[in-house]
C-alpha positions in Angstrom: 18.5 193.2 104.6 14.9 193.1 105.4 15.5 191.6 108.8 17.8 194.3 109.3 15.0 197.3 108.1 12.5 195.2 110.0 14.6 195.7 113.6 15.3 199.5 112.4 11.2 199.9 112.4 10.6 197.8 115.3 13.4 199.7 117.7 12.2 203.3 115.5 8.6 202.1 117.1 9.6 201.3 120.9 11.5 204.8 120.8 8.8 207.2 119.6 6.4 205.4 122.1 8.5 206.0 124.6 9.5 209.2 124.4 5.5 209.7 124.2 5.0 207.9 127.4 7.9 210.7 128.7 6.0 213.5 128.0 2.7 212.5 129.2 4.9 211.8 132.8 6.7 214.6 132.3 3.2 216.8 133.0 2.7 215.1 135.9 6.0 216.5 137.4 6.4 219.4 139.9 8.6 222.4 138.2 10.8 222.6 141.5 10.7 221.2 145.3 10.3 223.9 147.5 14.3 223.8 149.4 12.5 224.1 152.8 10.7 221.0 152.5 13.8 219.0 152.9 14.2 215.4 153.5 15.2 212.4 150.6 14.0 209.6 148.6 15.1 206.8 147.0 13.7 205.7 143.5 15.0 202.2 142.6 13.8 199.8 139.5 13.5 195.8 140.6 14.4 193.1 138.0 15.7 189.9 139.7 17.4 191.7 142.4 15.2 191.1 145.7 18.3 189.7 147.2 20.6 192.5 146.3 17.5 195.0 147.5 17.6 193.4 151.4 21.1 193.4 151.9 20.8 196.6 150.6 17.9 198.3 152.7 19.9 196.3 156.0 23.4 198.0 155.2 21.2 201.5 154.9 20.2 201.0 158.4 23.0 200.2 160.0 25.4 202.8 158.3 23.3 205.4 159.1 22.2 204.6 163.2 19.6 206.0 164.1 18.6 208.3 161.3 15.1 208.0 159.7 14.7 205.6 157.0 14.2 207.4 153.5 10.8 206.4 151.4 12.1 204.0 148.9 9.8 203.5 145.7 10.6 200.8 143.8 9.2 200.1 140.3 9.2 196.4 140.3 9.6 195.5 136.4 9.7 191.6 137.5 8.0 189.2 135.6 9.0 186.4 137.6 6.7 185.8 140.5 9.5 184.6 143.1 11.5 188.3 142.5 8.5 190.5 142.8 8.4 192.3 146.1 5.1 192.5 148.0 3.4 195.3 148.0 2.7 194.7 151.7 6.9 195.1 152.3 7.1 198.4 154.6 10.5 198.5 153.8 9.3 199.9 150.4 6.2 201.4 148.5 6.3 199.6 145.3 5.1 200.7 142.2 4.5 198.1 139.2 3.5 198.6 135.4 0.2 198.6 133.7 1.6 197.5 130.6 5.1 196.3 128.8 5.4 197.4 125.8 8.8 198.6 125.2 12.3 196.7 126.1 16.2 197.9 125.3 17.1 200.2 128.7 13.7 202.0 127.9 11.2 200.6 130.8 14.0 201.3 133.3 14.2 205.1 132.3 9.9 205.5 132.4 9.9 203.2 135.5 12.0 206.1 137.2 10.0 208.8 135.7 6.4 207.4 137.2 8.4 207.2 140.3 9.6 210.8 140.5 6.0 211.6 139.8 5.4 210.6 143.6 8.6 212.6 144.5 7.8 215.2 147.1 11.3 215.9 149.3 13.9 218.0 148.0 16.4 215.5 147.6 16.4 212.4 145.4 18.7 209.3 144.6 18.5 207.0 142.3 20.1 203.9 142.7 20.3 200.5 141.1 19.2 197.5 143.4 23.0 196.0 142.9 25.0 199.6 143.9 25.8 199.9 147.6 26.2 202.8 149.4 29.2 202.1 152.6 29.8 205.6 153.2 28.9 206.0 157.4 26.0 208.6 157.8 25.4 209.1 154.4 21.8 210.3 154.3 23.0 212.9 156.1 26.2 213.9 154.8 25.3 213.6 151.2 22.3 215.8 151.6 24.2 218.8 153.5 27.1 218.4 151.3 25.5 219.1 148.3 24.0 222.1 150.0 26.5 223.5 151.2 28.3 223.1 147.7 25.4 224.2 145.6 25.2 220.9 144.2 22.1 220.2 141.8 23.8 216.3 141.1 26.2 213.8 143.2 27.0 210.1 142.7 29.2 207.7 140.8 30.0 208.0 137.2 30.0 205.0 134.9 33.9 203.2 135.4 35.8 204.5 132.3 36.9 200.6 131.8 33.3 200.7 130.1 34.6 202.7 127.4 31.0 202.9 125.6 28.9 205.6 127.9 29.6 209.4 128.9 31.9 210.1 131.8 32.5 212.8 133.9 28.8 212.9 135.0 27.0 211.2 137.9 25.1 208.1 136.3 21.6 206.4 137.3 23.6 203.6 138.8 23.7 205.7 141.6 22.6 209.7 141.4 21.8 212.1 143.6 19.6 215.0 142.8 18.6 218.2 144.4 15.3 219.0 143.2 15.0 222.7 144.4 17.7 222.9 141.8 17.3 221.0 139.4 13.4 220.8 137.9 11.8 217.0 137.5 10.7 217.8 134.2 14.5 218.1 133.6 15.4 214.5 134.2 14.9 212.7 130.7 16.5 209.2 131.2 15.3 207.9 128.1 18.1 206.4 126.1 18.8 207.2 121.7 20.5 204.4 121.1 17.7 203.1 119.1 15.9 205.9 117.2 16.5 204.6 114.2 19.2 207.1 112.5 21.3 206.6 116.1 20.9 203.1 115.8 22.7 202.9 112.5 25.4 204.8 113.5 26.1 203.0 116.7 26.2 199.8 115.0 28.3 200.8 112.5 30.8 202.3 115.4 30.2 198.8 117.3 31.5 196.5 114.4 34.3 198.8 113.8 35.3 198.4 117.5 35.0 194.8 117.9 37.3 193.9 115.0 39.3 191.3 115.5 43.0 193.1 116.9 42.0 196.0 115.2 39.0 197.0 117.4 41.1 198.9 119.9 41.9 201.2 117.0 38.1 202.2 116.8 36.8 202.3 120.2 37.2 206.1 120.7 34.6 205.8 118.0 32.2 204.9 120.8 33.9 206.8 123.9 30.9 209.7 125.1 29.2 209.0 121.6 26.6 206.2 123.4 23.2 207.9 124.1 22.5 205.6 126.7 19.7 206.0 129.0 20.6 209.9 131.0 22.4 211.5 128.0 20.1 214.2 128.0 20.9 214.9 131.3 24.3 214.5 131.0 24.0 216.8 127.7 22.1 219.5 129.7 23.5 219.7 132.7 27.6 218.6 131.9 28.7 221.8 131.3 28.4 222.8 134.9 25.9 225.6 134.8 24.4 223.8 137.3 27.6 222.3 140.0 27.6 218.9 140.1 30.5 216.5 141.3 31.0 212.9 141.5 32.7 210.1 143.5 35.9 209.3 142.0 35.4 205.4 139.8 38.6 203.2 141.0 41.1 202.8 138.1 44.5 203.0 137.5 44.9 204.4 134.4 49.0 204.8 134.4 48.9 200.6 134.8 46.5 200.5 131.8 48.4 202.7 129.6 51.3 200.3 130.3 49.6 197.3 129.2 49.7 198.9 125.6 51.6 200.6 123.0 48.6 201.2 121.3 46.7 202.4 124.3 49.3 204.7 124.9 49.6 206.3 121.8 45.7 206.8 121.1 45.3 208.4 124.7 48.6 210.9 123.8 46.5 211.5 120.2 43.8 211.6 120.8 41.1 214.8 122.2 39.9 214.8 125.9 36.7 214.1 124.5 36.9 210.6 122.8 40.0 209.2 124.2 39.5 205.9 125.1 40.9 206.2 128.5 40.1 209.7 130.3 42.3 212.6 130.6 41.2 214.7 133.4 43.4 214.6 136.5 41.9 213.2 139.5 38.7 211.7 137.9 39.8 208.6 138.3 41.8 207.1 142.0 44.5 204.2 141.5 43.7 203.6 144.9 40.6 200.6 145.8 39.3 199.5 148.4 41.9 197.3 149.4 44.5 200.0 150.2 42.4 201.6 152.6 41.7 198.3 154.8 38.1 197.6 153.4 36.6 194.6 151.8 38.2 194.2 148.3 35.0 194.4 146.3 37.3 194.4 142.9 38.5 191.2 143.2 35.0 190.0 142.5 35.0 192.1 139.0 32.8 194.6 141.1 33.2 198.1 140.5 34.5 200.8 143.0 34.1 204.1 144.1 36.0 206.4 146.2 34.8 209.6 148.0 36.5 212.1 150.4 39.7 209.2 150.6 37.5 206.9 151.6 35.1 203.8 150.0 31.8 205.1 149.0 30.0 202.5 147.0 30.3 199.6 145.0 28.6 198.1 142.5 28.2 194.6 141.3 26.9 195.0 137.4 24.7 192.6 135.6 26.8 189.8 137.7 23.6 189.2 140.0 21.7 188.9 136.8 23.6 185.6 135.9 24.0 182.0 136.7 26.0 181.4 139.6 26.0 182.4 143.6 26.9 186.2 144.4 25.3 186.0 147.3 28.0 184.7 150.0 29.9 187.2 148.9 27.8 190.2 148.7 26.9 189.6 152.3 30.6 188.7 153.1 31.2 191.8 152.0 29.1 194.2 153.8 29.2 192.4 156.6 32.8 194.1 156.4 31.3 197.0 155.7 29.1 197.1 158.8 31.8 196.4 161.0 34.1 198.9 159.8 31.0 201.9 160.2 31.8 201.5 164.3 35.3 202.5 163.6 34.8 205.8 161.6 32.7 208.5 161.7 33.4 211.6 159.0 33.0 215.3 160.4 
């Protein structure tokens, strides 16, 4: 039991600093981008991804022609000497931390924030090392899309398969923000998983769902109730008073229903808003990759997402975190990816 009060205090203590470190960023932050100023960056935080983060500035480049190359500030959070990018790369203006002294999802969420602090164009994504953008002429079309729209967020939602995070929201993974909209000082990424009367909770809701052939029972327990890192944005901004829209996560949820009795009959019982598998038409496609003649990232356990009936990114997960080569494939893959950017071009 004291072990257990001891990690309460010791996650309690992380949380309180950083929300502290938030709010002294947070004054650093303009109120709004002027719309006129135009133009996009990229904010990106680097932990043992180098590889992903070359494949990843090369497929920019080439799916995008002749277009200029967005700033790209990365907040390298490395500790290992051989992943750190240089700060002499001019494919990026790195950023790197004075100090660690928080863990748990919360130096990812301040390593953003110091970035946006050097945020001066009107547009901003944010996008994890391992999620890559195929869409042709994106940093164009993204950008007037969500202008013409009124968009103040775009980008891909967490896959619903991941039953323990929020849906129906663009996700850090890969977000698009427009900042004449939507103010800096509005974009709190710091997680509440671990402030210490969330933390208790979630736990509790955790061991209920990982009961041994009873855990499926349990897991709506956990479905939009995880206050991982963008909740607050997701909170603020999720009821639309502010248009946002997302890329469409590839799933087929009739063929998981089918799997299971049980799945079926929570998901029929079950409100909208903690039914383990969504509800609302057209959030998720049935449709991958595959069908529509690109590289079949899933069969790699990868993650896609479709946009306008066609791929739009993909993302690999903490797969290039572990043991084992991702590599050959990754660049299999958008070498595909390339290739297939000469055959289409969307109006």
């Amino acid at each position: 039991m004291s072990g257990f009060i001891s990690s309460l205090n010791d996650c309690h203590r992380q949380h309180g600093e950083a929300v502290g470190a938030w709010h002294r960023i947070r004054e650093r932050l303009p109120e709004r981008i002027d719309p006129n100023v135009g133009g996009l960056t990229i904010c990106s935080v680097a932990y043992r991804a180098k590889r992903c983060l070359e494949v990843n500035d090369r497929l920019m480049r080439t799916l995008n022609g002749a277009a200029a190359s967005p700033e790209w500030l990365l907040f390298d959070n490395n500790v290992d000497a051989e992943e750190m990018i240089a700060g002499t790369d001019s494919r990026f203006t790195v950023v790197r931390p004075e100090r660690r002294t928080t863990n748990m999802g919360y130096e990812h969420a301040l390593g953003i924030s110091e970035l946006m602090s050097r945020v001066r164009t009107r547009f901003l994504l944010i996008l994890d090392p391992d999620c890559f953008i195929v869409f042709p002429d994106w940093l164009r079309v993204v950008p007037e899309y969500m202008a013409a729209k009124g968009l103040g967020f775009f980008g891909t939602p967490i896959n619903p398969r991941r039953h323990n995070s929020y849906r129906y929201f663009p996700y850090m993974v890969c977000m698009f923000v427009d900042l004449s909209r939507v103010s800096p000082r509005d974009l709190c990424f710091i997680p509440d998983i671990w402030e210490r009367r969330t933390n208790v909770t979630y736990r509790m809701r955790k061991m209920l769902a990982t009961l041994p052939k009873a855990g499926v029972l349990f897991r709506w327990l956990l479905t939009e109730q995880w206050r991982t890192n963008g909740w607050q944005i997701k909170t603020r901004f999720g009821d639309g008073h502010v248009p946002f829209d997302c890329a469409q996560p590839v799933w087929d949820i009739d063929a998981e229903l089918a799997q299971s009795a049980m799945k079926s009959m929570l998901h029929a019982i079950t409100p909208a808003a903690v039914s383990p598998i969504p509800k609302r038409r057209g959030y998720c496609s049935p449709n991958g990759f595959r069908s529509m003649g690109a590289p079949d990232v899933a069969s790699f356990g990868w993650e896609e997402f479709i946009w306008q009936r066609q791929p739009f990114a993909f993302h690999i997960g903490s797969v290039h975190a572990a043991a084992g080569d991702y590599v050959t494939r990754l660049s299999s893959v958008v070498d595909g990816f390339e290739w297939r950017s000469e055959l289409r071009c969307p109006a």
